[in-house]
MARLO-104169 format. One line per 5 residues: for each residue x, y, z of C-alpha. Coordinates in Angstrom, 1 decimal. Example, Ala and Ser with C-alpha at 12.3 -4.5 7.8 and 13.67 -1.06 7.14 Angstrom:
BEGIN
12.3 -4.5 7.8; 13.7 -1.1 7.1
//
This chain:
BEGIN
0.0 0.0 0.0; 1.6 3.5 -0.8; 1.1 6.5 1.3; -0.8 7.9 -1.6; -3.5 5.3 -1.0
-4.2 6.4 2.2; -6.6 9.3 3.5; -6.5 10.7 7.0; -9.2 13.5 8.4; -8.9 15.4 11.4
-12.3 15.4 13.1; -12.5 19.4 13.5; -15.8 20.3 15.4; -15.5 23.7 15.0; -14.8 23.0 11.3
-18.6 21.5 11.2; -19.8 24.6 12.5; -21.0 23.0 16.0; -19.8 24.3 19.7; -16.8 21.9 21.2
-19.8 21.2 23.8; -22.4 20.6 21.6; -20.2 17.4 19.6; -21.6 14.1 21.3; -17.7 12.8 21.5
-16.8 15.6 23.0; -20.3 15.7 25.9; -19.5 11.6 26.5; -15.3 11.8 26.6; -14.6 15.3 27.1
-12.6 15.7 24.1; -13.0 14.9 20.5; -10.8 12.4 18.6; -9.3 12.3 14.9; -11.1 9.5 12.2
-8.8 7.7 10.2; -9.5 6.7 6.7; -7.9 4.1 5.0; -8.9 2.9 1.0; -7.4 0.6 -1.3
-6.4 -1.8 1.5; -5.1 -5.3 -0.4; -8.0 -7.9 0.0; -5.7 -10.5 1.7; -4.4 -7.8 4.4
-8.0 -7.0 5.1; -9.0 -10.5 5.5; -6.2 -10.9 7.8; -7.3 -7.9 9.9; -10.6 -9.0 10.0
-9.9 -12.8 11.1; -7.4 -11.1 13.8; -10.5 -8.8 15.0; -12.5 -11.8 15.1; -10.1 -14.0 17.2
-10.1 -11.2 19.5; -13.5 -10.5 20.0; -13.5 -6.8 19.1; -14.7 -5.2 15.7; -12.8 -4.2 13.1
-12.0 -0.6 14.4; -11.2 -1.7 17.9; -8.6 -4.3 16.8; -7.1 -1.3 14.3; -6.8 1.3 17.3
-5.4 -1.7 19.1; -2.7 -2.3 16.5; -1.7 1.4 16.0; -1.4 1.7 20.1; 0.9 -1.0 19.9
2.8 -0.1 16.9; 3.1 3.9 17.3; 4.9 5.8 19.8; 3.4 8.6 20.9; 5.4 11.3 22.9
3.9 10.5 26.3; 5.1 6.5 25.7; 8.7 8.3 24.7; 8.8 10.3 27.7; 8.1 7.1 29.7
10.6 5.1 28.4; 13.1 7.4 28.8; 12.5 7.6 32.1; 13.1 4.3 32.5; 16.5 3.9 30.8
17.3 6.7 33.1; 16.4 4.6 35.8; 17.8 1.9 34.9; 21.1 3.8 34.3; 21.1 4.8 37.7
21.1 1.5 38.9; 23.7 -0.1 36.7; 25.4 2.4 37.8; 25.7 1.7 41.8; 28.4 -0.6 42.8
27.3 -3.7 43.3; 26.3 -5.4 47.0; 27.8 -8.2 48.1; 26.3 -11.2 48.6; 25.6 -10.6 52.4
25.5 -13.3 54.8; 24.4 -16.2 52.5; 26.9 -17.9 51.0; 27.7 -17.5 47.0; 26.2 -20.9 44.8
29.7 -21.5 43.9; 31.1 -21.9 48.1; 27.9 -24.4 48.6; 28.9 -26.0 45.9; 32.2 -27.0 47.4
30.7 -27.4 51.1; 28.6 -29.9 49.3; 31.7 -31.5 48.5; 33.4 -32.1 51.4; 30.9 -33.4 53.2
//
């Protein structure tokens, strides 16, 4: 599928000439989201998608927005994983503990032996 195959819309409310409060996405949800179009999808990719959606229990646009959550980062899921590699920095970077009193695998090991 090229890019050229592929329409996307921005739901504008204001664009439609209604209030923000007056668009039923916007009274349920507080906010209004985008619709995405997509044409000229290949018949076997659709059948695919369509299976998937069934196996999943969801319809057809469910499994889609599942898919695309999955599969696109979004700034906020950036943010968050940056976070984490900073926290994960900081702990690589500690010096390490020692093993306390337990004994290592490897001295058990040998007490095993010498018994």
């Amino acid at each position: 599928m090229r890019f050229s195959d592929c329409h996307c819309w921005r739901a504008d409310v204001e664009s439609q000439g209604a209030a923000p409060s007056e668009h039923p996405a916007r009274l349920f949800l507080g906010f209004h989201m985008a619709t995405l179009y997509v044409e000229n999808v290949p018949e076997d990719l659709y059948n695919s998608l369509r299976e998937r959606a069934r196996r999943h229990r969801r319809s057809m646009a469910a499994e889609v927005l599942s898919l695309l959550e999955e599969n696109v980062v979004t700034p906020a899921e950036l943010k968050s994983r940056a976070l984490f590699v900073r926290k994960l920095r900081q702990l690589r970077s500690h010096a390490m503990r020692s093993p306390g009193p337990f004994s290592t695998t490897e001295e058990m090991q040998r007490e095993d032996r010498m018994r």
